[in-house]
N, C-alpha and C positions, 0 to 999 in steps of 0.2 A: 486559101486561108493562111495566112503569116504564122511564122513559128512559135511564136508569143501568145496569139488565138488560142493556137493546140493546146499549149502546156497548162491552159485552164482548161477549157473545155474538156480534152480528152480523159484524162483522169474522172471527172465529172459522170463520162460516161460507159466507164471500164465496169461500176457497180452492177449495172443492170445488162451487161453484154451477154455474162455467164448465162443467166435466168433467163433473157427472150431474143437473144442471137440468131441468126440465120438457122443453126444446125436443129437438125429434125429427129424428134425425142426415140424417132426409132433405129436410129442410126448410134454404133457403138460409139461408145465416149471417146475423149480424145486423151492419148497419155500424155499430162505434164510431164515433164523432163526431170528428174533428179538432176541438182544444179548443183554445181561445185563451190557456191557461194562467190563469188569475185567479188572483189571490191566493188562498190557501185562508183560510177565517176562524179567528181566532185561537184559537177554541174549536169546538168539535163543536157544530151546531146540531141539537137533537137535535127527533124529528118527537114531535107530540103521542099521549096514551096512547092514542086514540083509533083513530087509526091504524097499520094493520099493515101492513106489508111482506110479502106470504105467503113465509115459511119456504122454506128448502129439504126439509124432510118433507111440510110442507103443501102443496107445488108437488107432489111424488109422491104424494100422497094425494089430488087434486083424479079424480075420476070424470070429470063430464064439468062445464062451464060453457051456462049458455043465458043468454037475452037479461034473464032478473028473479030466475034463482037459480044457484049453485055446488053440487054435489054432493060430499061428501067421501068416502071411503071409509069412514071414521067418526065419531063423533060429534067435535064441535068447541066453542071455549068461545069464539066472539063474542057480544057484545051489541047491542041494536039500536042504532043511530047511529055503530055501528064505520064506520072507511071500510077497505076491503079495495085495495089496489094490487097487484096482479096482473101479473107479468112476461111477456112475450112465450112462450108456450108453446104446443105440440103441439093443445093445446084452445081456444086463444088466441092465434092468432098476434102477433096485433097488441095482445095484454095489455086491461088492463079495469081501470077505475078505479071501483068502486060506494058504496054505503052500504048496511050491513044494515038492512032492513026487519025482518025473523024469521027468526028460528033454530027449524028444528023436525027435531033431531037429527042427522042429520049431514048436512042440507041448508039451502042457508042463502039465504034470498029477499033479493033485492037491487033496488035502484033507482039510477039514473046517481048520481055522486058527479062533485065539483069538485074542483079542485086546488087552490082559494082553501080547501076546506074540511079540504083535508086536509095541509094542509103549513103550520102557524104562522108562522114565519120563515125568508126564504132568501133570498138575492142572488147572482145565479150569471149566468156571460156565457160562451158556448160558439159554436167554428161548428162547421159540419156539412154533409158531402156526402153526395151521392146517387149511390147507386150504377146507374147504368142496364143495365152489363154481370155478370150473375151470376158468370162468371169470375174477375172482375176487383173487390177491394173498396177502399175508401179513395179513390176517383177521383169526379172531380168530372163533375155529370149530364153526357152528351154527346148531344144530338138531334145528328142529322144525318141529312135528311132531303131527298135526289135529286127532280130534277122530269126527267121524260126522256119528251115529248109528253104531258105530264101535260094530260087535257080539263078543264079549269076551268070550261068551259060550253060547251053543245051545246043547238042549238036543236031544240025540239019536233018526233018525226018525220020527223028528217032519219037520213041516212043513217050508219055506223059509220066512214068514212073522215073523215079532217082538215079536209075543209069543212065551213062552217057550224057551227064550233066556231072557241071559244078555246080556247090552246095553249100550257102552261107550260114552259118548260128552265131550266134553272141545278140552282140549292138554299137549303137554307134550315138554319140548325146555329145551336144555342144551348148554349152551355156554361154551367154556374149551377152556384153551392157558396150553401150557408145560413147563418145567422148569428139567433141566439136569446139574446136578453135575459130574464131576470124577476128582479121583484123581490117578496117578497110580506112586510110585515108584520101581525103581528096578526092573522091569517084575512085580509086583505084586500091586494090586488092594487095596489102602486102605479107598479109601471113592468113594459111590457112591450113586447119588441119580436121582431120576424118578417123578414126582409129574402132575398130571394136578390141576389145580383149574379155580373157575369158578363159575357161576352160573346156576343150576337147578331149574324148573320149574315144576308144576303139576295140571294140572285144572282137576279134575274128577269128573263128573257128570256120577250115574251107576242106572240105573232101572231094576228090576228083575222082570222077569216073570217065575221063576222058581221054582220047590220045591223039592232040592236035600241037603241031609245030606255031603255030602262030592263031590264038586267043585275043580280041578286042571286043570289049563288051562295057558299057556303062548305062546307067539307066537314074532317073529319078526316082524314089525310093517315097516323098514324101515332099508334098506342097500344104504350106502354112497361107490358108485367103484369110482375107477380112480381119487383117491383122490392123486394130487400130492407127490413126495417124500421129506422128511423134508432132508436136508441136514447139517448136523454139522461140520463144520470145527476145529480140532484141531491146533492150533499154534506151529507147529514142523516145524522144516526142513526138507524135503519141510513139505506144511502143509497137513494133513492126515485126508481125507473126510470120516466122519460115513456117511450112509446112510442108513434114519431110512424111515420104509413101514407104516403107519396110516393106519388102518382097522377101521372101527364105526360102530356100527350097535343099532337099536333102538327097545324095546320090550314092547312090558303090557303084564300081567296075572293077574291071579286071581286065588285064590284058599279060602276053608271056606266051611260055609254051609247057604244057601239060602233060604228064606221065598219066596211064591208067592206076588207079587203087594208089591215089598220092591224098597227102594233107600236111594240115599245119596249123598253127593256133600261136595267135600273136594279141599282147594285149599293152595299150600305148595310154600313156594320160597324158596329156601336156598344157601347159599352161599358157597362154599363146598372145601376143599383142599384135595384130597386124592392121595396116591401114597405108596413108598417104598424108602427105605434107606436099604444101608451097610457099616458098619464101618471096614469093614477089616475082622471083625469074623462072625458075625451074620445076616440075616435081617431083618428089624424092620417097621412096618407100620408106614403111616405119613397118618392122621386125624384130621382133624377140623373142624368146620361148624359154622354159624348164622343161623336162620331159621323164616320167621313169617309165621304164618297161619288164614287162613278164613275158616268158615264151615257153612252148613249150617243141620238142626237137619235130623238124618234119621226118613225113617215116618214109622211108626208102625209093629213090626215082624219079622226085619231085626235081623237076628242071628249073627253068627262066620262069620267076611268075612276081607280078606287082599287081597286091591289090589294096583298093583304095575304097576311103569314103569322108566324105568332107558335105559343108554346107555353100550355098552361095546367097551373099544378104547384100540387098541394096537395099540404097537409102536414094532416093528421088524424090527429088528437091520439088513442090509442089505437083508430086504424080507423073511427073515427065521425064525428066534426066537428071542424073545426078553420079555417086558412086557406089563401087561396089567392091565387094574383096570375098574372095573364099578359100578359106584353111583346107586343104584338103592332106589328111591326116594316111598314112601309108604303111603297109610291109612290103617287103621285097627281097623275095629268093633269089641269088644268085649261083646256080652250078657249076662245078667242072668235074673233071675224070676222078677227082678225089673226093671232094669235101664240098657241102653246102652252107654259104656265108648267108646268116639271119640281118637285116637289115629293120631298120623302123626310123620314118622318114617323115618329114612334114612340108608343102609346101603351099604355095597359095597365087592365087591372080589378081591382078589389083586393076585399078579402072577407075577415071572416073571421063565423064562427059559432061562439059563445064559451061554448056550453052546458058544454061539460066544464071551461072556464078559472075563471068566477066566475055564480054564479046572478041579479045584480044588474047585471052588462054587458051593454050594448046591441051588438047584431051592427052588423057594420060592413059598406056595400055602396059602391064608389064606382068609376068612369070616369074616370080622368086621362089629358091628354094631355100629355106628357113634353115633346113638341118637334115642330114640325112647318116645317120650312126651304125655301124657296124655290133651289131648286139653277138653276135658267134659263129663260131665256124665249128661243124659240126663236120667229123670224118664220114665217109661212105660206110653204111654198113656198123655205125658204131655209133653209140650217144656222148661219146668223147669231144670236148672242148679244143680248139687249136688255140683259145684267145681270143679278143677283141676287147670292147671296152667297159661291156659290162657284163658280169653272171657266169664270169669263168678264173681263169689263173691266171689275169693279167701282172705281169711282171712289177715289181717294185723298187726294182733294183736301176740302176743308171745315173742316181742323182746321190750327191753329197749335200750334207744339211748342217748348217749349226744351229744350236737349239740350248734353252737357256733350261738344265734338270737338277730338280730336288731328289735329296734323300737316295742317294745311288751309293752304293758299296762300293763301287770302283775308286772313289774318292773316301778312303776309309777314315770313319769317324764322322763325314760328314754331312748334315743335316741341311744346308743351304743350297739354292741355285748354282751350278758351276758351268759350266758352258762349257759344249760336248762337239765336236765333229762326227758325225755319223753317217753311214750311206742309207738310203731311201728306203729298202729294204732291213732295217735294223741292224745291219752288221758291222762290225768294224767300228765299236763305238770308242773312242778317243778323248778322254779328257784333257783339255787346254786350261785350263783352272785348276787351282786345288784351294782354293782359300778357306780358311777357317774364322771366321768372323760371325758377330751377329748378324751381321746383313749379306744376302748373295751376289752376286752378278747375274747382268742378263743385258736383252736386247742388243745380242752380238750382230753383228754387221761386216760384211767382207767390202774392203776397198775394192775400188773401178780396177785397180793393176792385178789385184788377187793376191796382194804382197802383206796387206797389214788388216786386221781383224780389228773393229773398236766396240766397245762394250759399254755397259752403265754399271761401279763400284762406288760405295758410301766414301766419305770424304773425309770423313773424320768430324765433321761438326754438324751433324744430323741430318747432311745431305747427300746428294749423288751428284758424283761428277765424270765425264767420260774418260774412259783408258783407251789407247791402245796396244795392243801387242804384235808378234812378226803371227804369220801365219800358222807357224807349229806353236804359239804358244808362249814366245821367246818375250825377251826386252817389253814388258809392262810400263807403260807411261799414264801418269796422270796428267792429260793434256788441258783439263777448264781449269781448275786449282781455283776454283772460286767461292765462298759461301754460295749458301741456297744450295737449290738445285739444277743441274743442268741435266736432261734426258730428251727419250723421244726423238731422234735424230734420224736422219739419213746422211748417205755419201751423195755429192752430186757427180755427174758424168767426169768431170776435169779435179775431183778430188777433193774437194772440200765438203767438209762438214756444216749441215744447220742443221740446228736444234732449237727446242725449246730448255728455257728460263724460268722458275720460279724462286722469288724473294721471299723478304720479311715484308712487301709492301702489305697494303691494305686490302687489294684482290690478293696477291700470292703470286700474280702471275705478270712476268718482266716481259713477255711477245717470243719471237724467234729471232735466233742468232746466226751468225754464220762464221766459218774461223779454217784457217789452214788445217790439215792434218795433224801437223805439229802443235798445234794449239795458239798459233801467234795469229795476228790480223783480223781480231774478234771485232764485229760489227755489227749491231743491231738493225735489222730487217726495220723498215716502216711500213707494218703490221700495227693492227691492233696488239693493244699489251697482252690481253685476254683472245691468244690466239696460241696454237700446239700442232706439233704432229705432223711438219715438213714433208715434202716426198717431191721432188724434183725428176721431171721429166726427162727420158735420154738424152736429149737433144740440150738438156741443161737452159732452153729458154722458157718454158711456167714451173711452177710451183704450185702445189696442191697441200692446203692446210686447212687446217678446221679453227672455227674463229664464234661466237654468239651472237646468233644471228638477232634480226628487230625484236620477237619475240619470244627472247631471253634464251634460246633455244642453243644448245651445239649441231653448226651446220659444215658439210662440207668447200672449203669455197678455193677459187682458184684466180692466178694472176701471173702476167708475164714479167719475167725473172731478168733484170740486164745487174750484173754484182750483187750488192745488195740492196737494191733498189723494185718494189714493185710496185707496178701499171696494174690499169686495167681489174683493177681488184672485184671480183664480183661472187657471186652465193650461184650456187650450182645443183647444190642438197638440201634438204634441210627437214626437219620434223622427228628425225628419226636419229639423231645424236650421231650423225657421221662424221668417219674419221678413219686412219690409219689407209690412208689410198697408198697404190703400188701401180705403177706404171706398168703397162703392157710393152713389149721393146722395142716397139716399132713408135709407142706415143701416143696413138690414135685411140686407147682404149681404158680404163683405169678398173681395178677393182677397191674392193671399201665395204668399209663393215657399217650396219645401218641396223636401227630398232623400228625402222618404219613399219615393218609387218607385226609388231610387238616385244618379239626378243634380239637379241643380236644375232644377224646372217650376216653371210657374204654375199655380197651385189658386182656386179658385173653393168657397166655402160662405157658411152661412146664419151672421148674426153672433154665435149663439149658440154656432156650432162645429157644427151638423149639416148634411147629404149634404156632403161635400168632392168636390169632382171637378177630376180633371186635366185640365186646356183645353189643352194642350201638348202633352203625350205626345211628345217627340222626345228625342233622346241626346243633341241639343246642351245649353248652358247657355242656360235661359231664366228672366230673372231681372228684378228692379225695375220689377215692376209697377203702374200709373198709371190710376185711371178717370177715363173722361170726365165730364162734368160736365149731359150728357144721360142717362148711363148707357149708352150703346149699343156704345162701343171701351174696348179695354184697349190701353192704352201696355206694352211691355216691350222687353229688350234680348236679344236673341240671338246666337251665336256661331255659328249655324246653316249660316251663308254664307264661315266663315273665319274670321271679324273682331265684334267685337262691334258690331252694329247695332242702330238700332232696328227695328222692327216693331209693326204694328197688326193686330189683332183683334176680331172680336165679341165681344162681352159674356161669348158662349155658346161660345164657343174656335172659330168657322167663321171661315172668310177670312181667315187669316194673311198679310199681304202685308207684306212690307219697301220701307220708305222707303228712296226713294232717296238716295244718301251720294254725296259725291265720290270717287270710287276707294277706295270700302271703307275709309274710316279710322274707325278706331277710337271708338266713341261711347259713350257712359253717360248716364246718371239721367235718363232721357227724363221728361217732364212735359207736360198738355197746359196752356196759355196762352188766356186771354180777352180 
């Protein structure tokens, strides 16, 4: 049947599929997919001659299916190299994707077919949940999975009471929704992706009554059957049903070595993205996570012990092969002759088996560990902290800051922003300003040499222009001397300044600029006009700025940098009014403040724009984020406490501590100083 056939007919016959379809009224529904809306394409892509969609007659006329032929009730007109798709049916649950081998009357011999082979052209972006409760559809997987004296290990020969065992309490609950990419031109597969994300849980309380040097033990905890079939709709003529199989299954172990009359209690939340990507050549893991933890100290004895519990979910691509990944969420004791290091860990296996996807892809097997944290080190014999990174007296001290403060005494009489050097730990606080004006300063900035500090001061004609000063504070320069305003700026790696512009025009806004440190060689960026917020990469080849994006939106966007000149100009963020990016020092990494989750956090991704992860997660405003120049803290400003302060952080969003302020006054544009 020619493409043209389809695109009437099929439509014609989509009304009554729902209503008297192959599938058998006692058989659970099927979950539509939560779609993420994609643009639909501007024309019908229609599937090749080759390919059939089986009919709604030919779904009632199917006898029975087996594993190399289809049965029809009568005779049928495929040819060999036809591909047959096969909808989820009564003889099929889980649908069937083949190629005719031979047609020999109304039975028609098959061998596995691909979905590279059978679909010419298509780009399509959908998510999708898992339904785990038959009830209940459109809900996203929910494990939840009780430990109530659950034996995790019982020694050989012992008796069926609580001695001589380990002993699990708490729980363990993973919530996860899906999310599918493809792209396929020409018969061939050039981007593809698989991802669950979601949140994992971990309550483990473990008592041992055991005394063995070496523990291995893991077990299934919990299997999820008869979990409906996720169904994906591709936008072809007709439109051409994946049907994907969801497997879950829930486990603990334990493996280490065990003290007599030992325990511990460790509780993990973390928010998790994991899956897999292919670009055409390769494929590549997709990870990221936030994570907080509670613990409480182990008591006395307790050795070597890792114990874990995690899910494993696959998605099999019409019931047979397909992917899979599983978060397996962790604690883990560490002893020595002194002290016992609390750790809380996440890691995962990923997989996929790509026989049904393309015949020329290489299966994919890989172990990643996502993150593994050092929560306390706990002395022998004592509930005393030695440090790590969260829930103790982690030091704050090692870093110098400039920071833009209101209302401080040390600048007596003065009510405005002055710009402060401080160390990290609140001491040593220094002021480089003292002006006394109606307007403050702020958004200090240390040169690439460490020599010269530049700031943003009113102009005198109701706007702000950049200064710079020596690093103590010295020789003050007005380097823009221009009407409007000029702010917003960064130093780039080789010493220059860009910034942004705004005029008396009609937006307000003139683009970014860029200009010697001394202020001479100023040159307008070819940028949009209505574009702010510079941040130049170490390597000084991209540039990261925020610009409005198609629908009307403030987005992050990024482009390669040769002078003043940018390439490649393209949208990276967007939805969520991003902006103020900070380069990670290696380049490869950027952080940036975003409203995507409602209010301003700070986000954390790869500088290409993939995993984004929220390092914040809090209702306050956390905003104007700063890397360090080791890469190990992020500088930002939070409202968290009242008052806008600064605050430090891991790289990885653990140990959020606030610097200390003088009576909570009011602070901005933290930066750290060399």
């Amino acid at each position: 049947m020619r493409w043209w056939k389809k695109a009437i007919i099929y439509p014609l016959l989509l009304v009554p599929l729902a209503a008297i379809g192959c599938r058998n009224p006692t058989q659970p529904k099927l979950d539509v997919p939560k779609t993420s809306k994609p643009e639909p394409p501007k024309s019908p892509v229609a599937l090749p001659d080759t390919t059939h969609v089986i009919t709604l007659d030919e779904l009632a006329g199917i006898n029975s299916i087996g594993p190399d032929s289809i049965t029809f009730s009568q005779k049928v007109d495929y040819s060999p190299g036809d591909i047959l798709d096969i909808d989820s049916c009564k003889q099929a649950e889980y649908g069937k994707l083949v190629k005719v081998t031979s047609v020999s009357g109304n039975v028609v011999h098959t061998t596995s077919a691909t979905i590279e082979e059978a679909v010419k052209n298509i780009s399509y972006e959908t998510d999708f949940s898992i339904n785990t409760s038959k009830s209940a559809r459109g809900v996203s997987a929910q494990i939840n999975v009780p430990f109530n004296n659950l034996v995790v290990y019982k020694e050989k020969g012992k008796n069926s009471s609580l001695e001589n065992k380990v002993v699990a309490n708490g729980g363990f609950s993973l919530k996860l929704d899906g999310h599918m990419k493809i792209d396929i031109k020409h018969f061939k597969l050039q981007d593809f992706l698989i991802q669950g994300s979601g949140q994992d849980k971990l309550d483990l309380k473990l008592n041992s009554n055991v005394n063995n040097p070496n523990v291995s033990w893991n077990d299934t905890v919990a299997t999820y059957d008869g979990i409906p079939p996720i169904r994906i709709v591709l936008p072809t003529v007709p439109p051409f049903p994946i049907i994907i199989k969801p497997e879950l299954d829930a486990f603990i172990g334990l493996n280490g070595s065990l003290s007599v009359q030992s325990g511990a209690e460790i509780k993990q939340n973390a928010y998790l993205k994991v899956g897999m990507s292919y670009d055409g050549k390769s494929w590549s893991p997709i990870e990221s996570s936030t994570r907080a933890f509670e613990f409480f100290p182990p008591s006395t004895n307790l050795v070597d012990m890792k114990a874990f519990a995690g899910a494993d979910a696959k998605f099999l691509l019409y019931g047979a092969a397909g992917f899979y990944f599983g978060p397996d969420i962790y604690a883990r004791l560490a002893s020595n002759s002194n002290s016992v290091n609390i750790y809380g860990g996440l890691e995962a296996t990923l997989g996929a088996d790509v026989q049904l996807l393309g015949r020329t892809l290489a299966d994919y097997h890989r172990q990643i560990s996502i993150y593994e944290t050092l929560l306390k080190t706990i002395k022998k014999n004592s509930g005393n902290n030695d440090g790590g990174d969260n829930g103790g007296t982690s030091k704050l001290a090692g870093y110098k800051i400039l920071v833009a403060s209101g209302n401080d005494s040390i600048v007596k009489d003065s009510d405005y922003p002055q710009i402060y050097l401080i160390n990290s730990d609140g001491s040593d606080r220094r002021p480089l300003t003292s002006f006394h004006t109606s307007f403050g300063n702020f958004q200090p900035r240390e040169s690439p040499d460490g020599k010269k500090i530049a700031f943003v001061y009113p102009n005198g004609s109701y706007g702000l222009d950049i200064y710079t000063m020596n690093a103590d504070g010295t020789d003050m320069k007005d380097i823009t001397k221009m009407t409007g305003t000029d702010s917003l700026f960064r130093w780039s790696p080789d010493g220059k300044i860009f910034y942004s512009r705004r005029d008396d025009s009609s937006s307000g806004f003139n683009g970014i600029w860029e200009m010697n440190s001394d202020g001479s060689n100023k040159n307008q960026l070819n940028l949009p006009l209505i574009s702010q917020k510079p941040s130049i990469s170490p390597d000084g080849s991209k540039i990261a700025y925020s610009a409005i994006d198609g629908k009307g939106d403030w987005g992050l966007y990024m482009g390669d940098l040769n002078g003043h000149t940018v390439s490649n100009q393209h949208l990276v963020f967007s939805g969520g009014q991003e902006g103020n990016a900070s380069w990670s020092p290696d380049g490869t990494q950027i952080v940036y403040e975003s409203r995507k989750d409602g209010n301003l956090e700070i986000y954390k991704a790869n500088a290409n724009g993939s995993n984004p992860v929220n390092l914040t997660r809090n209702s306050a405003l956390d905003a104007q984020p700063s890397w360090s120049k080791n890469g190990n803290k992020i500088l930002f400003i939070s409202n968290r406490g009242g008052h806008n302060e600064p605050y430090i952080m891991n790289s990885n969003g653990l140990d959020v501590q606030r610097i200390p302020t003088i009576n909570h006054f009011t602070e901005s544009s933290p930066t750290f100083f060399y």
